[in-house]
DSSP file (Angstrom, degrees, kcal/mol; ACC not computed):
  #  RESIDUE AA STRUCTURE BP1 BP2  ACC     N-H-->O    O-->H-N    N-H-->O    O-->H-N    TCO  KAPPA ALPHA  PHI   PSI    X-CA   Y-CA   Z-CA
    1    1 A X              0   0    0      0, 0.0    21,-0.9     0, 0.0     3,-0.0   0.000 360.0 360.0 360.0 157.2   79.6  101.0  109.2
    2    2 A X        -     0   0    0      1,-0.1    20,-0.1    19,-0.1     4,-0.1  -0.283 360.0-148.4 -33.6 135.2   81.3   97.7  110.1
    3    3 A X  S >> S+     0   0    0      2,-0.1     3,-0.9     1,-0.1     4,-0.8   0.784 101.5  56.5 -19.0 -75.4   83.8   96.3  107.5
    4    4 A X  G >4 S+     0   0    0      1,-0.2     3,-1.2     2,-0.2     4,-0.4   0.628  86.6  62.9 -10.3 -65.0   82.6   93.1  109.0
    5    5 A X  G 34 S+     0   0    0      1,-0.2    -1,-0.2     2,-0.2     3,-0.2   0.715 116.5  37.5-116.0 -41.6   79.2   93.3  108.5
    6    6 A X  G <4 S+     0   0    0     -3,-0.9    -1,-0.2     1,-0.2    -2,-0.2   0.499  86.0  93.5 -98.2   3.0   80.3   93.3  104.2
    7    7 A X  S << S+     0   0    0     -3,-1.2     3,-0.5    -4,-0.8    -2,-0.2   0.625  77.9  58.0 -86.8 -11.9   83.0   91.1  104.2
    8    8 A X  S    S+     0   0    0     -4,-0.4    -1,-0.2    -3,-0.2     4,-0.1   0.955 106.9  46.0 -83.1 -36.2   80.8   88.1  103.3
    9    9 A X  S    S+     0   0    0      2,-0.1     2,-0.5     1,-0.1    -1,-0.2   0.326 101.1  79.9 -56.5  -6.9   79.5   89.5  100.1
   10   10 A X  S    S-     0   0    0     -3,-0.5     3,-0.1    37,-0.0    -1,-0.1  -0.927  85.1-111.7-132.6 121.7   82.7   90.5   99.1
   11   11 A X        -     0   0    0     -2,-0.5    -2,-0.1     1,-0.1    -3,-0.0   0.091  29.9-109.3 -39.8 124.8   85.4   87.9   97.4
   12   12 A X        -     0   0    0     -4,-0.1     2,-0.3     2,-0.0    -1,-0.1  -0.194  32.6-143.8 -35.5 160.7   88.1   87.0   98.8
   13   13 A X        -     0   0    0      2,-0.3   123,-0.2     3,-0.1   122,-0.1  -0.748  19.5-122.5-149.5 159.5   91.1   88.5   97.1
   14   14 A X  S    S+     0   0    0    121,-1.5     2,-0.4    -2,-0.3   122,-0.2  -0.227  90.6 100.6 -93.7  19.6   94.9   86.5   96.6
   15   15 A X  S    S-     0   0    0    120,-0.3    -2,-0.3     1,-0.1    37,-0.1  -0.807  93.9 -89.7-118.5 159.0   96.0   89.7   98.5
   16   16 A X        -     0   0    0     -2,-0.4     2,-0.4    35,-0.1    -3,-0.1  -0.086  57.6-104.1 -38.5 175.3   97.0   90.2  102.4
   17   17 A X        -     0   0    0     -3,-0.1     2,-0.1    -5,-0.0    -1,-0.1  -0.975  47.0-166.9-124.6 133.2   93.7   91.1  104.0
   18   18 A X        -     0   0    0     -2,-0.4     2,-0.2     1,-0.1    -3,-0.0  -0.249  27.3-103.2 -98.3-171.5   93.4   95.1  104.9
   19   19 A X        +     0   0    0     -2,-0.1     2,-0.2   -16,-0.0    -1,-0.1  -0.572  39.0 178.6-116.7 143.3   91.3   97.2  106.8
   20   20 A X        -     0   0    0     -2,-0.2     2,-0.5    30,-0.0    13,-0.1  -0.896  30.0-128.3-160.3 148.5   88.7   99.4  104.7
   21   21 A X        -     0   0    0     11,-0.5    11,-2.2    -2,-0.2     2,-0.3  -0.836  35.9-162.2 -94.9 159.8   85.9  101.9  106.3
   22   22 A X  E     -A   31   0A   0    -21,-0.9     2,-0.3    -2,-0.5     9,-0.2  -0.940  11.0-178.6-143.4 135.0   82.6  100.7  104.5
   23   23 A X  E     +A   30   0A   0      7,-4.0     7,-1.7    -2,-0.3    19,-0.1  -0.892  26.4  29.3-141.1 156.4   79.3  102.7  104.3
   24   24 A X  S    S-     0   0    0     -2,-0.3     2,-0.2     5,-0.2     5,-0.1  -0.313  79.5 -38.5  97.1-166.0   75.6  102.6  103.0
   25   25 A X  S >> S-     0   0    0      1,-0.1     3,-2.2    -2,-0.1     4,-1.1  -0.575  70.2 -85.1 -99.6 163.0   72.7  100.2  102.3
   26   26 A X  T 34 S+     0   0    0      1,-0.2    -1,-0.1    -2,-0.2    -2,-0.0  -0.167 123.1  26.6 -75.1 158.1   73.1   96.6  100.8
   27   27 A X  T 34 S+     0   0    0     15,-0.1    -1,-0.2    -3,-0.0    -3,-0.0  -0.042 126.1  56.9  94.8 -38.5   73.2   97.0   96.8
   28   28 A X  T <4 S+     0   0    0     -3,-2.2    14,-0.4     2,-0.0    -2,-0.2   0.691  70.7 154.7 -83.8 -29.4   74.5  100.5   97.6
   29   29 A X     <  -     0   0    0     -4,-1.1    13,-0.4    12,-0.1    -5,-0.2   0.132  26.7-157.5 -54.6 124.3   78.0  100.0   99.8
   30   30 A X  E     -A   23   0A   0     -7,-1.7    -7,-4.0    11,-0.2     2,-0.4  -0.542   3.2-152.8 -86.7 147.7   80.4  103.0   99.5
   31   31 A X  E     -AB  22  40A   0      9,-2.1     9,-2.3    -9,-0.2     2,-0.9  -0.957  30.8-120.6-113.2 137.0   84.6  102.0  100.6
   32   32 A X  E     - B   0  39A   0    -11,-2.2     2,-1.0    -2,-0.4   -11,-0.5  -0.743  25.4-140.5 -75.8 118.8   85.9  105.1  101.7
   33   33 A X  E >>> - B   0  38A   0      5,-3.2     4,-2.7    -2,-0.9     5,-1.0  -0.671  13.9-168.4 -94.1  84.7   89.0  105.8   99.2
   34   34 A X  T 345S+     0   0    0     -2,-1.0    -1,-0.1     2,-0.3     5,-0.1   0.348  82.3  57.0  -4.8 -28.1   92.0  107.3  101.0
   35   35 A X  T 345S+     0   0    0      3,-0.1    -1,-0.3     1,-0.1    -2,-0.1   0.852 122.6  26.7 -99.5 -42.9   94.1  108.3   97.9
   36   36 A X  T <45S-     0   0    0     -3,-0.6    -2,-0.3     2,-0.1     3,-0.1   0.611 103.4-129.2-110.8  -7.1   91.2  110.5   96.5
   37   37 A X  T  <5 +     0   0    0     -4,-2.7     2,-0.3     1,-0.3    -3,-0.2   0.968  66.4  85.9  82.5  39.2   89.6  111.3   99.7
   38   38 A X  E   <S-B   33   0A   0     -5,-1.0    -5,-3.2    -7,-0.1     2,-0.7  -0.974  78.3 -84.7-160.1-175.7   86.0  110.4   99.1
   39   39 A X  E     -B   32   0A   0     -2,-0.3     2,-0.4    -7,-0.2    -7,-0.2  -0.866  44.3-167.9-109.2 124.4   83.6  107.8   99.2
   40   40 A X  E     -B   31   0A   0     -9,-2.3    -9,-2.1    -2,-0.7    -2,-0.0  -0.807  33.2 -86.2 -98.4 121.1   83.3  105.6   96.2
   41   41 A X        -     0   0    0     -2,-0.4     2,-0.8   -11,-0.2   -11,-0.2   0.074  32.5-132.7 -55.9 125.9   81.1  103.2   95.0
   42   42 A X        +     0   0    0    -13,-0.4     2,-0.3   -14,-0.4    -1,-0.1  -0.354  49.7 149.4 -54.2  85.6   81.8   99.2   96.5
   43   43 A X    >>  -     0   0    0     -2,-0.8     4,-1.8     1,-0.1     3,-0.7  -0.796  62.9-104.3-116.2 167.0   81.6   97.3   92.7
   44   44 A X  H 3> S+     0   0    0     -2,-0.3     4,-1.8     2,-0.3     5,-0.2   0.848 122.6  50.2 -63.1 -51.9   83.8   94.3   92.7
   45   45 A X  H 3> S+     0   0    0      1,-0.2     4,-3.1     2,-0.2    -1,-0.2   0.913 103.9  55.9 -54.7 -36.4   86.4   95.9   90.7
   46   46 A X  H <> S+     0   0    0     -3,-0.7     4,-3.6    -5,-0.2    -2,-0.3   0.921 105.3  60.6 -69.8 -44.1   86.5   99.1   92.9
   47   47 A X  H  X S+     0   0    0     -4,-1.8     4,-0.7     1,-0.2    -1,-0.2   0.951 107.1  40.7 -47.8 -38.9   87.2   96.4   95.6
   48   48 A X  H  X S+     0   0    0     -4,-1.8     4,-2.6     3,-0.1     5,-0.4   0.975 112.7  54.4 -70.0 -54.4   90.5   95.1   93.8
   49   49 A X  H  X S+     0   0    0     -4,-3.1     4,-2.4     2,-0.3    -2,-0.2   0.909 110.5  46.8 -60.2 -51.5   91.4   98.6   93.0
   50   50 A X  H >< S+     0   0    0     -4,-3.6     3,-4.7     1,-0.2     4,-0.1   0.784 114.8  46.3 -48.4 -85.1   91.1   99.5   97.0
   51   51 A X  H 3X S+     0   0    0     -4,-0.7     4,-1.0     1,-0.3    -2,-0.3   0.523 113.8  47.5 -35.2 -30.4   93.0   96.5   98.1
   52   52 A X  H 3X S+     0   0    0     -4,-2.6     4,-0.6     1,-0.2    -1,-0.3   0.844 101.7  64.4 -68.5 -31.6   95.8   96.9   95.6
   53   53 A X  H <X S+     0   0    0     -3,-4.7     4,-2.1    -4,-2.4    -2,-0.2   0.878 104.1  42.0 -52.5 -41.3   96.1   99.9   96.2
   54   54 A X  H  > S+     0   0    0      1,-0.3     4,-1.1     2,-0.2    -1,-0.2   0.494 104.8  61.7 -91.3  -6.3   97.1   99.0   99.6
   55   55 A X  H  < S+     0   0    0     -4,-1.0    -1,-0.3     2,-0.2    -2,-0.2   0.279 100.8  59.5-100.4   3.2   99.4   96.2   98.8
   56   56 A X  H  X S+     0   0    0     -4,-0.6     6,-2.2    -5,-0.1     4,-2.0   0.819 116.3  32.6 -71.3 -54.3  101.4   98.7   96.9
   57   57 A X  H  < S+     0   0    0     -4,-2.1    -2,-0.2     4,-0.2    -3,-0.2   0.706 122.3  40.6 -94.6   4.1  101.8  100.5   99.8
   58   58 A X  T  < S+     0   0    0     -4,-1.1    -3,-0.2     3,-0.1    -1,-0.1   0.865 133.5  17.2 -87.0 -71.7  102.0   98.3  102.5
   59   59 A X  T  4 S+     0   0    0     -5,-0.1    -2,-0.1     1,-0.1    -3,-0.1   0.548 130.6  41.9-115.2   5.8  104.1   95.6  100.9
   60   60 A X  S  < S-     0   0    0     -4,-2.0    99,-1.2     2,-0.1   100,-0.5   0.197  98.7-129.7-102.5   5.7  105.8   97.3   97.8
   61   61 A X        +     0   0    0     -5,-0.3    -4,-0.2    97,-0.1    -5,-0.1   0.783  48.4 160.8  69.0   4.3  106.5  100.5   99.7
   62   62 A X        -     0   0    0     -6,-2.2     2,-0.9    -7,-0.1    -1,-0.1  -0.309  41.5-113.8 -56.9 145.7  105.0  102.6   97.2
   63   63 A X    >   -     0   0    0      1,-0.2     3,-3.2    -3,-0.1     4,-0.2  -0.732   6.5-139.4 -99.0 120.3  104.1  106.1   98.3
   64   64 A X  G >  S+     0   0    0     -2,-0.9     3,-1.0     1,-0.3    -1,-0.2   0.660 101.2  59.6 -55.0 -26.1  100.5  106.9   98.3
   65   65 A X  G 3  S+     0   0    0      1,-0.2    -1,-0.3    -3,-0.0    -2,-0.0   0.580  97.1  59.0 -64.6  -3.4  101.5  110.5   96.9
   66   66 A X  G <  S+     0   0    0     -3,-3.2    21,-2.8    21,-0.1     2,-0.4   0.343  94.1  93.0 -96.8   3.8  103.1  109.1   93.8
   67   67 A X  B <   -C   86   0B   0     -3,-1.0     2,-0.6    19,-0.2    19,-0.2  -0.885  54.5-161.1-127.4 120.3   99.7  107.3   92.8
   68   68 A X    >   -     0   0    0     17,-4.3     3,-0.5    -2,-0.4     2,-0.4  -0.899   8.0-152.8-102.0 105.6   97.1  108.5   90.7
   69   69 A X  T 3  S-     0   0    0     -2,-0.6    15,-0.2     1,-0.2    14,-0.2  -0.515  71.8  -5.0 -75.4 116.6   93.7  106.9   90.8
   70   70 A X  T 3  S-     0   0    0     13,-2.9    -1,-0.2    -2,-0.4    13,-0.2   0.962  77.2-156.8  61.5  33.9   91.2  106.9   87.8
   71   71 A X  E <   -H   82   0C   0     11,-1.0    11,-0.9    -3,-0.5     2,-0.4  -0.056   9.2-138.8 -29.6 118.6   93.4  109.0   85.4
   72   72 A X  E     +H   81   0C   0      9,-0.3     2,-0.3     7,-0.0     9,-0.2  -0.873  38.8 157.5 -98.1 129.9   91.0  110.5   82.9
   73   73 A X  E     -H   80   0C   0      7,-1.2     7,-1.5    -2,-0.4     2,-0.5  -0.916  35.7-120.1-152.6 153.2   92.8  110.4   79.1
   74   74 A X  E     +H   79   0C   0     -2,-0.3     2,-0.3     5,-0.2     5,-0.3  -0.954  27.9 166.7-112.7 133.0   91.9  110.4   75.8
   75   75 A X  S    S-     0   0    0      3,-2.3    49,-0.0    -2,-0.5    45,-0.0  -0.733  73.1  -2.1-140.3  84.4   92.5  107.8   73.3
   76   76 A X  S    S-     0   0    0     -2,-0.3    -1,-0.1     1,-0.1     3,-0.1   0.856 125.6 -62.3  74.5  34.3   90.7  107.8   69.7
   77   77 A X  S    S+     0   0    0      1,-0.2     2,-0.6    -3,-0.2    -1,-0.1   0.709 118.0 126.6  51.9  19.6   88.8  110.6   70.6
   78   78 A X        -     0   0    0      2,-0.0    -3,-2.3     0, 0.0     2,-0.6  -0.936  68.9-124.3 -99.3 114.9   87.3  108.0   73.6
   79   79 A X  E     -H   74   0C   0     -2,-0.6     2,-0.4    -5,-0.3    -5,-0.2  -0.598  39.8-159.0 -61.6 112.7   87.6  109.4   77.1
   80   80 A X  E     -H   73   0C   0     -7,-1.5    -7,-1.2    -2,-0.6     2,-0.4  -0.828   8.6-137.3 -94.4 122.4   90.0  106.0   79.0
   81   81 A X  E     -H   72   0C   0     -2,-0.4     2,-0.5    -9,-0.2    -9,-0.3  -0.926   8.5-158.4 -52.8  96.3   90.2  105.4   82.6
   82   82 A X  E     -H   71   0C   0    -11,-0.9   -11,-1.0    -2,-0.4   -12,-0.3  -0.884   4.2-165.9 -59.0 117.9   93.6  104.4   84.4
   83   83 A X  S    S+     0   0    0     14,-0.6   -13,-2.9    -2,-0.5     2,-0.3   0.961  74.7  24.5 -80.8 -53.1   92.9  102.7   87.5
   84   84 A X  E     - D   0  97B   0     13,-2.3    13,-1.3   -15,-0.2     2,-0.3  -0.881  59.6-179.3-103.2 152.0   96.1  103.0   88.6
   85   85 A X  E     - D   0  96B   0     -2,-0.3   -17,-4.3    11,-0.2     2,-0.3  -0.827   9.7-168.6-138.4 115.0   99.5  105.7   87.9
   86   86 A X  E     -CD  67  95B   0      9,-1.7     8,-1.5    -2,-0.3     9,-1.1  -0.897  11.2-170.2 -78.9 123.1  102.3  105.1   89.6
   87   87 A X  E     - D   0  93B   0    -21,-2.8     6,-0.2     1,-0.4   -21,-0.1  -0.413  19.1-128.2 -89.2 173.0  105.1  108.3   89.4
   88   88 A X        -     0   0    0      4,-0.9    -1,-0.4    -2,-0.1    75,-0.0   0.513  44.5 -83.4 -78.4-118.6  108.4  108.4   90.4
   89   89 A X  S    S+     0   0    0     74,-0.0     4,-0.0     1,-0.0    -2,-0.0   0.354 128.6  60.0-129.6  -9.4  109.4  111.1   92.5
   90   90 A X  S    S-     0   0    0      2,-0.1     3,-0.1     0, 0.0    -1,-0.0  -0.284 121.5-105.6-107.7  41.8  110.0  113.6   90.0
   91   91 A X  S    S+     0   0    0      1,-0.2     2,-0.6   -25,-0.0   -25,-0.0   0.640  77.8 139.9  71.1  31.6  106.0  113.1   89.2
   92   92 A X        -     0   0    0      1,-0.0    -4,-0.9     2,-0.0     2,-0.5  -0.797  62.4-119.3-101.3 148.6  107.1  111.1   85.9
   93   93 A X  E     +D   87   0B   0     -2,-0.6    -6,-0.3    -6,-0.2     3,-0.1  -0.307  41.3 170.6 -95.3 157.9  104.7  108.3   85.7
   94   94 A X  E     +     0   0B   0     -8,-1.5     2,-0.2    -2,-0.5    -7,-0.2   0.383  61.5  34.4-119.3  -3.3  106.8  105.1   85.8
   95   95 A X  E     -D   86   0B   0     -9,-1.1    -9,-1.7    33,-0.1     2,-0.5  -0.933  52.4-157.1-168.9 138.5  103.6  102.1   86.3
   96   96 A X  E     -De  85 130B   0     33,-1.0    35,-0.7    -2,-0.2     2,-0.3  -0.854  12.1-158.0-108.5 161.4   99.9  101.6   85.0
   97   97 A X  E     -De  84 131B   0    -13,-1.3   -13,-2.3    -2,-0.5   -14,-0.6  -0.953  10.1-161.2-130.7 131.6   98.2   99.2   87.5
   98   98 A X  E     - e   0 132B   0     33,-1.1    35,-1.0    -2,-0.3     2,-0.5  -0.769  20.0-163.6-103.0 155.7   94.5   97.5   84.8
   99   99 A X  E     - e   0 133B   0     -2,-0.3     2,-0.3    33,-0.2    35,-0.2  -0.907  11.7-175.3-148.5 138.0   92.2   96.2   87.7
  100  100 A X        -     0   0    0     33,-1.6     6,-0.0    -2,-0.5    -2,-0.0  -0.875  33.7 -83.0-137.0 138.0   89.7   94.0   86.9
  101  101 A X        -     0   0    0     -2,-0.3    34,-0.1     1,-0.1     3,-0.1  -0.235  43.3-114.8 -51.8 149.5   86.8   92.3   88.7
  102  102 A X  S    S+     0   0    0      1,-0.2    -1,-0.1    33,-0.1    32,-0.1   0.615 118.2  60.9 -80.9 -14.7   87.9   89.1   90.6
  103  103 A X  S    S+     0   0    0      2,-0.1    -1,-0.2    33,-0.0    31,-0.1   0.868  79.8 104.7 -76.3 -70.1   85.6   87.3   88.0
  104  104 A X  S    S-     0   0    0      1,-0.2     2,-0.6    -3,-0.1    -4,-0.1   0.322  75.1-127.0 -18.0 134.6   87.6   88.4   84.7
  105  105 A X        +     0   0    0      1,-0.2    -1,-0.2     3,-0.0    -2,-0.1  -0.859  41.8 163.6 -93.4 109.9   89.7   85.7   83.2
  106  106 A X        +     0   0    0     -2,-0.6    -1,-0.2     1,-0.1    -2,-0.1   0.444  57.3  81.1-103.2 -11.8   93.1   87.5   83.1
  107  107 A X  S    S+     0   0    0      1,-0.1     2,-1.4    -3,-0.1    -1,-0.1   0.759  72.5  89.5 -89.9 -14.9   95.4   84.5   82.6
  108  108 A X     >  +     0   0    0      1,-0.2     4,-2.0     2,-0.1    -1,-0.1  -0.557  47.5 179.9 -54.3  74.4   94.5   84.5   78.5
  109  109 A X  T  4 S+     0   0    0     -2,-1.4     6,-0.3     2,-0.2    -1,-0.2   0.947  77.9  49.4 -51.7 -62.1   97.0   86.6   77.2
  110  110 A X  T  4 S+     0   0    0      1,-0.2    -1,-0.1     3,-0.0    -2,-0.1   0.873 122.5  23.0 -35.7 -84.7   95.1   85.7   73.2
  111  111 A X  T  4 S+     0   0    0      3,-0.0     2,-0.2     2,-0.0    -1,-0.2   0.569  98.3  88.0-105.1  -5.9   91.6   86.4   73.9
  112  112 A X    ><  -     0   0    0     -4,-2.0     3,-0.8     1,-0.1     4,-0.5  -0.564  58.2-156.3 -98.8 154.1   91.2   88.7   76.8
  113  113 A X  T >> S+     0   0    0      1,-0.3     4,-1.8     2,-0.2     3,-0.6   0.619  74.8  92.4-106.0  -3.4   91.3   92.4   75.8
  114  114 A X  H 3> S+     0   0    0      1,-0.3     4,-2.7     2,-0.2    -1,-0.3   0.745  82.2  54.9 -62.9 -34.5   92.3   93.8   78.8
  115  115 A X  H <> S+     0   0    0     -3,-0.8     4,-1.5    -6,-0.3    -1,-0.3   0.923 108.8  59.1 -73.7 -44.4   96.5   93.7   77.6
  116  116 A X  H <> S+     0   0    0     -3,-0.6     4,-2.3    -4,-0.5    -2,-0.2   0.888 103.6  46.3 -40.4 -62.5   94.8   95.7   74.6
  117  117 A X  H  X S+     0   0    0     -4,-1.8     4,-1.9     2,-0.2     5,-0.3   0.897 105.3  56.0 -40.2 -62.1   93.8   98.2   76.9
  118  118 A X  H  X S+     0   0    0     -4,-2.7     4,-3.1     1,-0.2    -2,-0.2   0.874 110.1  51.5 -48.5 -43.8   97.2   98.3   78.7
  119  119 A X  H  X S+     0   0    0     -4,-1.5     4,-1.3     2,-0.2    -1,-0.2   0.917 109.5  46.6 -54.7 -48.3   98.6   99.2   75.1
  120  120 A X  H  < S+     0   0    0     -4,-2.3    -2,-0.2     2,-0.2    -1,-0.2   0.890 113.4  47.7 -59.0 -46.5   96.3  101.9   74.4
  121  121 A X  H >X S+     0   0    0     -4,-1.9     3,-2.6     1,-0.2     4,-1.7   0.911 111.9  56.1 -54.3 -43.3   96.8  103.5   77.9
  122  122 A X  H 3X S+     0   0    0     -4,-3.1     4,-2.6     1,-0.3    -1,-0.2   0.838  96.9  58.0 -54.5 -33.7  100.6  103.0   77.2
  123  123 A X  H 3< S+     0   0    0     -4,-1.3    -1,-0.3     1,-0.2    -2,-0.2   0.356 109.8  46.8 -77.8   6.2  100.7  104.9   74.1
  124  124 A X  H <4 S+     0   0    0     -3,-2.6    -1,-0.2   -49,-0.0    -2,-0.2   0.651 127.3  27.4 -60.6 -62.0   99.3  107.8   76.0
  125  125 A X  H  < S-     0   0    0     -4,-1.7    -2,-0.2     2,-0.0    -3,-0.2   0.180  75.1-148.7-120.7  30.1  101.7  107.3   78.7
  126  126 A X     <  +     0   0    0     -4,-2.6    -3,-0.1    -5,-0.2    -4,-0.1   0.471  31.7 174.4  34.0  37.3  104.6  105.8   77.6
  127  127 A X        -     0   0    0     -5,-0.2   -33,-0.2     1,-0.1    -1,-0.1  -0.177  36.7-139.5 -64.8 147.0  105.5  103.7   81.4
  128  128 A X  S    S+     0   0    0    -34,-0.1    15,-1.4     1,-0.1     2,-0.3   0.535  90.1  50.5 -92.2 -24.1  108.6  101.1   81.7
  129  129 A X  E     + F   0 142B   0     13,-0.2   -33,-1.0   -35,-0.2     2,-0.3  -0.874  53.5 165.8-139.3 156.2  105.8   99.0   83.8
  130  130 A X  E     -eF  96 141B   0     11,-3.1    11,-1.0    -2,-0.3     2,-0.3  -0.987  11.6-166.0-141.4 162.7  102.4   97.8   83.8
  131  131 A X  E     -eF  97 140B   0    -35,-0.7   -33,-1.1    -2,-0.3     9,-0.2  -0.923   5.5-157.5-132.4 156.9  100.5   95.1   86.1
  132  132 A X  E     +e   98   0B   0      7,-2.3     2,-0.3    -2,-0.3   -33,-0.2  -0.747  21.7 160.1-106.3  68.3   97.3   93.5   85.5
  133  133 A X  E     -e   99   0B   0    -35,-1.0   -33,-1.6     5,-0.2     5,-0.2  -0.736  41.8-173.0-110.4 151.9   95.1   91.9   88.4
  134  134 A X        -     0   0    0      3,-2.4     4,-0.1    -2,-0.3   -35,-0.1  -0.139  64.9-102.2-122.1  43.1   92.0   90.9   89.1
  135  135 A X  S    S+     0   0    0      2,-0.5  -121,-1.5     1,-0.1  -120,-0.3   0.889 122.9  65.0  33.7  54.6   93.1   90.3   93.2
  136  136 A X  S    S+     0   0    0      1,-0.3     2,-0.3  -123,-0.2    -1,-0.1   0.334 114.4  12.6-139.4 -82.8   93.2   86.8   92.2
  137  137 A X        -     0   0    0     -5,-0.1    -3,-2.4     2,-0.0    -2,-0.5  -0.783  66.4-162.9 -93.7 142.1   95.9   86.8   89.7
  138  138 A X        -     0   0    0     -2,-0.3     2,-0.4    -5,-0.2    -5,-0.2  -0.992   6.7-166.8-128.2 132.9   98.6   89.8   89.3
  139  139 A X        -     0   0    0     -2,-0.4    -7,-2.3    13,-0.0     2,-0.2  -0.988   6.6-166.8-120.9 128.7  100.8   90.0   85.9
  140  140 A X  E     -F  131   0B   0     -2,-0.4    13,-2.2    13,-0.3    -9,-0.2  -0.919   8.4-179.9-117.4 123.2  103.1   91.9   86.3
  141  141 A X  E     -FG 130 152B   0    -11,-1.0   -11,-3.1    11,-0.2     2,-0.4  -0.530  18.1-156.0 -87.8 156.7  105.6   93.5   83.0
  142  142 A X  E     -FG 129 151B   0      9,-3.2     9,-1.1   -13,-0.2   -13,-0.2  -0.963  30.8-118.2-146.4 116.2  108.3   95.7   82.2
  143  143 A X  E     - G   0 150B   0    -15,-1.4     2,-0.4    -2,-0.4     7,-0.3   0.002  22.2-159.6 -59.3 170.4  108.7   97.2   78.7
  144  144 A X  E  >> - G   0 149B   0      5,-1.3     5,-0.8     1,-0.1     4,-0.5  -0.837   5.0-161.7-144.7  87.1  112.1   96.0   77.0
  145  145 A X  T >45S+     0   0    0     -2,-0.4     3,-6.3     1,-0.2    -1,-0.1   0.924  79.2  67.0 -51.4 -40.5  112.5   98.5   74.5
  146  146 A X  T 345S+     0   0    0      1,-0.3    -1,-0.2     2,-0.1    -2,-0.0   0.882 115.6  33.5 -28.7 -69.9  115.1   96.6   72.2
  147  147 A X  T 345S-     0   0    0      2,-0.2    -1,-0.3     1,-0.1    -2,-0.2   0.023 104.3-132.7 -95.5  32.9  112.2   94.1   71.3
  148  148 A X  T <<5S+     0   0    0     -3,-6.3     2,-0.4    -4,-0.5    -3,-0.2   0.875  76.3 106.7  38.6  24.1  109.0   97.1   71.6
  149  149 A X  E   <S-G  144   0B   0     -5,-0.8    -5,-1.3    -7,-0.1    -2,-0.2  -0.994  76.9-112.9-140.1 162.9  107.3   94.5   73.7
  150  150 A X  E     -G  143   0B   0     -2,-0.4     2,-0.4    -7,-0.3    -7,-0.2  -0.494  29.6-145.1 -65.1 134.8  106.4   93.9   77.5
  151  151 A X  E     -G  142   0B   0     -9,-1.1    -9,-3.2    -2,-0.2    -2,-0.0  -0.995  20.6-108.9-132.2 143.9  108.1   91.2   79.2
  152  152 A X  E     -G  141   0B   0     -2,-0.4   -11,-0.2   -11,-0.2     2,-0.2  -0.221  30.2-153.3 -51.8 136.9  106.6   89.1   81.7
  153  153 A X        -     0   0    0    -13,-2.2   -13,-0.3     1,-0.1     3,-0.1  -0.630  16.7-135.1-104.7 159.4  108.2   89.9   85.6
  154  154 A X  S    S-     0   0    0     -2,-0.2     2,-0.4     1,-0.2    -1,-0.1   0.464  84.1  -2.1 -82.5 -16.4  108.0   86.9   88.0
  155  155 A X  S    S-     0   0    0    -15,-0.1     2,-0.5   -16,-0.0    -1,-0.2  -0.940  93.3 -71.6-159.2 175.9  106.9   89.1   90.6
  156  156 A X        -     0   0    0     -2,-0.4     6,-0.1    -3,-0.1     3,-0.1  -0.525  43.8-125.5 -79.2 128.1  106.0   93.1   91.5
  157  157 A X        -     0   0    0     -2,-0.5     2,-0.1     4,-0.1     3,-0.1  -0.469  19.4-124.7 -44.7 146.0  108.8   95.4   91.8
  158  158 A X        -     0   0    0      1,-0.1     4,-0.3   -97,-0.1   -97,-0.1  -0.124  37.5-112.1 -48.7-167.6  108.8   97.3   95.2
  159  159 A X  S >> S+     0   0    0    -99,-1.2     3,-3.0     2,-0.2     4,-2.0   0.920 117.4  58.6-117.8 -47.4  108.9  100.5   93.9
  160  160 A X  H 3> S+     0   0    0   -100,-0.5     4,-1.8     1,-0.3    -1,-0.2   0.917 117.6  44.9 -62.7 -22.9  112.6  101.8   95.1
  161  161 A X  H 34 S+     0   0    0      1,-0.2    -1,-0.3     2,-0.2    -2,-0.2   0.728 115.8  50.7 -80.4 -10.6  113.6   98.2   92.6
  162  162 A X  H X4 S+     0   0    0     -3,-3.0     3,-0.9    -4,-0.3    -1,-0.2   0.924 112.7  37.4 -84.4 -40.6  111.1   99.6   90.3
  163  163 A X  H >< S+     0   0    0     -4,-2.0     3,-0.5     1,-0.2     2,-0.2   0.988 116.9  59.0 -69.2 -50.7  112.4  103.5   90.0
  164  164 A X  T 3< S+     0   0    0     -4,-1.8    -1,-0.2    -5,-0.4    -2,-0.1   0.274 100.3  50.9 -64.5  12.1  115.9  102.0   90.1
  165  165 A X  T <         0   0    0     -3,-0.9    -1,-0.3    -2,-0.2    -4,-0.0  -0.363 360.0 360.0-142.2  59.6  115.6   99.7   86.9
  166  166 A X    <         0   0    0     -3,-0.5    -2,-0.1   -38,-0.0    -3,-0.1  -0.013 360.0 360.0-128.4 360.0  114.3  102.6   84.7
């Protein structure tokens, strides 16, 4: 189906605007996902998740073989999602990407739990970077081990400035 034909139902995003093939009936529409090589359901969040996806590789250069989609983990004997895993090139992973629906209030550092989440993932996977968007707003951080905490980046690495400041 038409891309068109769904692009009014579906937010505008703070991102460049891509190309996505688009399938089904309305209430239903599947995006065909490219890194995993099926069709996936269209919920507003999977809609950030495509489209970031593609402003990694499109305008950070990231390579779509170094990214891992929907990582399955455990954490507190809870099965966790990663939306995104960025590796290097020696398949250590080097970036969580949280994606969030374009609704989600991300800019609350205090109340919103989603940075919680990013902690939990981390302590699984122990990444120098994480970003947060909801293809509205993007935070992106870079752990600083001296002070155990993430510090705010002004902007997203490309990914050779990202592997190269590890």
């Amino acid at each position: 189906m038409c891309f068109q034909k769904y692009k009014s139902k579906l937010k505008q995003l703070n991102l460049p605007s891509y190309s996505f093939r688009i399938s089904g009936k309305e209430g239903s529409e599947m995006v065909f996902d490219p890194l995993r090589k099926r069709w996936v359901k269209l919920t507003p969040e999977e809609w950030v998740r495509q489209n970031f996806i593609q402003y990694l590789i499109h305008e950070g250069r990231y390579p779509a073989g170094l990214m891992a989609i929907e990582m399955l983990f455990q954490y507190n004997n809870m099965k966790k999602r990663i939306d995104i895993l960025v590796h290097d090139r020696k398949g250590k992973p080097v970036m969580i990407v949280e994606c969030k629906s374009p609704d989600v209030n991300i800019s609350d550092f205090c109340e919103d739990k989603v940075y919680d989440q990013i902690g939990e993932y981390n302590l699984e996977y122990k990444v120098p970077y994480a970003i947060v968007t909801n293809g509205m707003v993007n935070y992106a951080f870079k752990y600083n081990a001296e002070s155990k905490h993430y510090e705010h980046l002004m902007e997203i690495p490309p990914y050779e400035d990202l592997i190269a400041g590890m």
